[in-house]
Every structure is written in C-alpha cells, then in structure tokens.
C-alpha positions as CSV (number, residue, x, y, z in Angstrom):
1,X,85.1,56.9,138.5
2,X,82.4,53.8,138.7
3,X,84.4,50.3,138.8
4,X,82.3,47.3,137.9
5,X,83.1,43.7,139.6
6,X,82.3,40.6,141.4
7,X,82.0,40.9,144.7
8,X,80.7,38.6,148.0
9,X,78.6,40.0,150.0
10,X,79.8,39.7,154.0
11,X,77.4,42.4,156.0
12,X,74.2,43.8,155.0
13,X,73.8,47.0,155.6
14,X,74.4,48.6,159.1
15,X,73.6,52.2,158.8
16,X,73.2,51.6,155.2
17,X,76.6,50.0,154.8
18,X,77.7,47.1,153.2
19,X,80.7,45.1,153.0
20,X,81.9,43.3,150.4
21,X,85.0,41.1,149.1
22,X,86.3,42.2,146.0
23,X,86.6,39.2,143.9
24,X,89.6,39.7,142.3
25,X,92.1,41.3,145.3
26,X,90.1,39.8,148.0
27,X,89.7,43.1,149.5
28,X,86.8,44.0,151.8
29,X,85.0,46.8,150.6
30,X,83.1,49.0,153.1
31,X,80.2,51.3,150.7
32,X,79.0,54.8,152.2
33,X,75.9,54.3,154.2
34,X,73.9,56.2,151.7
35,X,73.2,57.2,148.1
36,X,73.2,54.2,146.7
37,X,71.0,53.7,143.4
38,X,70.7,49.9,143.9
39,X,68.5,48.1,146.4
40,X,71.3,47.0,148.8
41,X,69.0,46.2,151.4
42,X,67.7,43.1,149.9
43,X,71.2,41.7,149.7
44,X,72.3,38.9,152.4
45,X,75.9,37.9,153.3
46,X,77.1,35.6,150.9
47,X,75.4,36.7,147.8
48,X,77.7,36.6,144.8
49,X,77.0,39.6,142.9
50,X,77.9,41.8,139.9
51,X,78.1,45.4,141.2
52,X,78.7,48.6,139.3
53,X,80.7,51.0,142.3
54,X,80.8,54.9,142.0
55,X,84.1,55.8,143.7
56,X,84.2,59.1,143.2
57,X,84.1,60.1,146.6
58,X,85.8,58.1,149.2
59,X,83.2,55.9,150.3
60,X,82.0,54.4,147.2
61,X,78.1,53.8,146.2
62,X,75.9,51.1,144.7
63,X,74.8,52.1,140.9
64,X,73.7,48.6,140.3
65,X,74.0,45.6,141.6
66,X,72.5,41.9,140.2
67,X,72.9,38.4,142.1
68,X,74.7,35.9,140.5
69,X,74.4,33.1,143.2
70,X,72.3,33.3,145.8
71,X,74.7,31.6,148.4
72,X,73.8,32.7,152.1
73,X,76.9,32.6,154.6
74,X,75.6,31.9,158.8
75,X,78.0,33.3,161.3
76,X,77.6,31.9,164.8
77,X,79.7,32.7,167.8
78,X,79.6,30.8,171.2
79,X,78.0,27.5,169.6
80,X,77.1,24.6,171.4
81,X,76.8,22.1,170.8
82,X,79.6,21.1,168.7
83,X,78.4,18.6,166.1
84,X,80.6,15.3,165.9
85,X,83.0,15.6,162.7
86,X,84.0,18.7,163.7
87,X,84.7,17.4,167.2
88,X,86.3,14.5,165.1
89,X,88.3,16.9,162.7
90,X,89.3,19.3,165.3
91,X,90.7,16.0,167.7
92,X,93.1,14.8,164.7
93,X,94.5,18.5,164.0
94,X,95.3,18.2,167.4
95,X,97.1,14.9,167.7
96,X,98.3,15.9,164.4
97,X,100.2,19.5,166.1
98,X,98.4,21.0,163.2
99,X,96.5,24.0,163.0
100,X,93.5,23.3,160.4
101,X,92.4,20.2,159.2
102,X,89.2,19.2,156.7
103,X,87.2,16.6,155.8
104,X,83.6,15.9,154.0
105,X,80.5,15.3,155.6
106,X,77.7,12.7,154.9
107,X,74.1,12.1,155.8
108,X,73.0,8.9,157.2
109,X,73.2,7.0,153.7
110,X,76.8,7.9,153.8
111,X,76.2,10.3,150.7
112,X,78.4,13.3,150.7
113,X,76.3,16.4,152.4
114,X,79.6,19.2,152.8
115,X,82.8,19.7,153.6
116,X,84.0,21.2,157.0
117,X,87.3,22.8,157.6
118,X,88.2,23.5,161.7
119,X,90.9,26.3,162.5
120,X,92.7,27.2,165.7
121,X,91.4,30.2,167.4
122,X,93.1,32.8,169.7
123,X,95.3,34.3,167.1
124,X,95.5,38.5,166.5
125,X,93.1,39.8,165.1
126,X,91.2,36.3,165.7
127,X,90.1,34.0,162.8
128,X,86.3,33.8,163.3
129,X,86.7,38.1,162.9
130,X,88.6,37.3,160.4
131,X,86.0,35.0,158.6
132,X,83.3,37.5,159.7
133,X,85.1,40.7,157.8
134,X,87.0,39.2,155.3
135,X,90.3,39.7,156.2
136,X,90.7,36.4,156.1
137,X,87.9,35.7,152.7
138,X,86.1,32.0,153.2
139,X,86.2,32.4,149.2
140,X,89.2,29.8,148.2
141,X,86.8,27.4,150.6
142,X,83.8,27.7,148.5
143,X,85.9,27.9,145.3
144,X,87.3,24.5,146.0
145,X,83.6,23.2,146.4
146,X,82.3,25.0,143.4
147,X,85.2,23.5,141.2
148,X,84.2,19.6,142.2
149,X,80.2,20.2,143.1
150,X,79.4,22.6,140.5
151,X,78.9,25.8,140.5
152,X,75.3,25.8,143.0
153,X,74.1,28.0,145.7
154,X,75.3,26.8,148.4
155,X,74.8,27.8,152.6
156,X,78.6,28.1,154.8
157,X,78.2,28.2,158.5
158,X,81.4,30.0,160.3
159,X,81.1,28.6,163.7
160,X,82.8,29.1,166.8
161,X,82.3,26.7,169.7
162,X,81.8,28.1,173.4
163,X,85.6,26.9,174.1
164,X,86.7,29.6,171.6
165,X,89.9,26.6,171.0
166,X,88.7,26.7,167.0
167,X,86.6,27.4,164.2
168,X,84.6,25.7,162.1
169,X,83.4,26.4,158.6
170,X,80.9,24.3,157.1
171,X,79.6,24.5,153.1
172,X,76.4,22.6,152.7
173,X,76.7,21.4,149.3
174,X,72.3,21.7,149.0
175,X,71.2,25.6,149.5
176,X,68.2,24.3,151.9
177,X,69.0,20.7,151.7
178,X,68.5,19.0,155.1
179,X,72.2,19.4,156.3
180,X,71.7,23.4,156.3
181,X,68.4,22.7,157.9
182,X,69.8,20.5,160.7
183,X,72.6,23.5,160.9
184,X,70.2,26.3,161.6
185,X,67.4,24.7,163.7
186,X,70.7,23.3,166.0
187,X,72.5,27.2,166.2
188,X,69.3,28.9,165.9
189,X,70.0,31.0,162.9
190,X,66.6,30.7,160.7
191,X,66.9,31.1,157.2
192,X,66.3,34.8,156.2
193,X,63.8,36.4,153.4
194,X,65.5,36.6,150.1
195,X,63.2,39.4,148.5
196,X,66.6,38.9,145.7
197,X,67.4,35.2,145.7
C-alpha cells in the first residue's frame, strides 16, 4: 500500500530515519531507517514536500519524494541571549496571566521582518519537545504567515531561553534575509547545505 501526501519535514535522518508531519492529520510520521528509493538524506527539517510512502510493512519507506518549499525550521535549546521582543512579548503574557502571546517583528526602518509567538514551558511532555517532534506541529504558525505574506520559503527558529520559563518561535518572513541571518550568527546555528533547495 504506497500513500502519496504532503508532508513537513522535522528530523533528517538519524539512522536513516526521518520524521515527518502528515499534512492533512498533523501526524508525525517516523520512516524505517532503510530502503528508501528517494534521496532522503538531502532533505532538512522544514522542507515542504510531496512524498510517495510504501506502507506495506510497518515502518513505511520513501518511493519519491520532491520539495515544494524549501523552508528550513532551527531548533535551539538553552538560548541566550534572549532577543528584546520576545523578552517584550513574553513580559505582557505574563502581566496578562496568559500563556502565549504574539506579535510581528521589524527591522530598523520599522518594516515588518517576522512574527514571534512566546509559549510557557514546563508543561508534560514539554512544548519545545513538542515543537521539536511534532506533537505539537508549528504548521498553523506558518500557515497563518503564508496566508498574509505569501506563500515563500521561509526560516522558523523554535527557541528556548536558558530559564526554560518559555518558548519562542520565530518565522522570518525572508528565507536568508538579514533577520534569519542575525538569528543564526546570535544562536550559532549556521545555515546548512541544501543539495535539494
């Protein structure tokens, strides 16, 4: 049985496994960690793909696979230091008693560079692992940014300070514009090859 789909790419293979969230159900899906007819390798977390699966045995297989957007998702644990709006954003939750708030992001000419969302942490199973596996999918996020941006690559940083208090996730409205830039040279999380992208 082969089932063909959109899927996000969160992991790159680990033992030659890859996760993905199913599109549609918003279902991770963990692939055997070999046999694959596609070059899964190349993938990064984030990709949006078309993939062709062969389930028929438990852990399905790759037949095919083609990017459809080449976003790239950055997860960073034990960040510092916090940048300002999130410090900002996270502060107003807080006077607020809420448990998320959001708000956009600009560059020094006050033009609209992203959109950051802060969560409170320390919850079971946590919400950065959450992010990170896709229990808990980042996808409405983008979504909501692809439905008033466009439909662009984009780069979302899922960030957790050193305080472990809360969460961040930031969507850089420019793949490689100069607010991802500033994002990865601050956390230390270069850019990575894109033999696909």
């Amino acid at each position: 049985m082969t089932d063909d789909g959109s899927y996000r790419v969160l992991g790159v293979p680990e033992a030659g496994r890859l996760r993905l969230l199913d599109r549609e159900t918003y279902e991770p899906v963990v692939t055997a960690s070999e046999g694959h007819d596609a070059p899964v390798a190349d993938l990064r977390p984030g990709y949006l793909v078309d993939a062709d699966l062969d389930w028929s045995e438990p852990e399905p297989t790759v037949r095919s696979v083609s990017v459809r957007r080449p976003t790239l998702y950055v997860f960073a644990d034990d960040i510092d230091p916090v940048f300002e709006a999130a410090e900002r954003a996270w502060a107003d939750a807080r006077a607020a008693g809420e448990s998320m708030n959001s708000r956009v992001t600009r560059n020094t000419d006050s033009e609209v560079n992203g959109v950051l969302y802060v969560f409170a942490e320390g919850g079971r199973p946590d919400t950065f692992e959450s992010f990170r596996d896709g229990a808990r999918p980042l996808e409405p996020l983008v979504d909501r940014v692809n439905e008033q941006e466009g439909q662009s690559p984009r780069e979302v940083f899922a960030l957790r300070p050193a305080d472990g208090e809360y969460v961040v996730v930031t969507i850089a409205l420019r793949k490689g514009g100069r607010f991802a830039d500033t994002l990865r040279d601050t956390y230390d999380r270069p850019r990575p090859d894109e033999p696909l992208g």
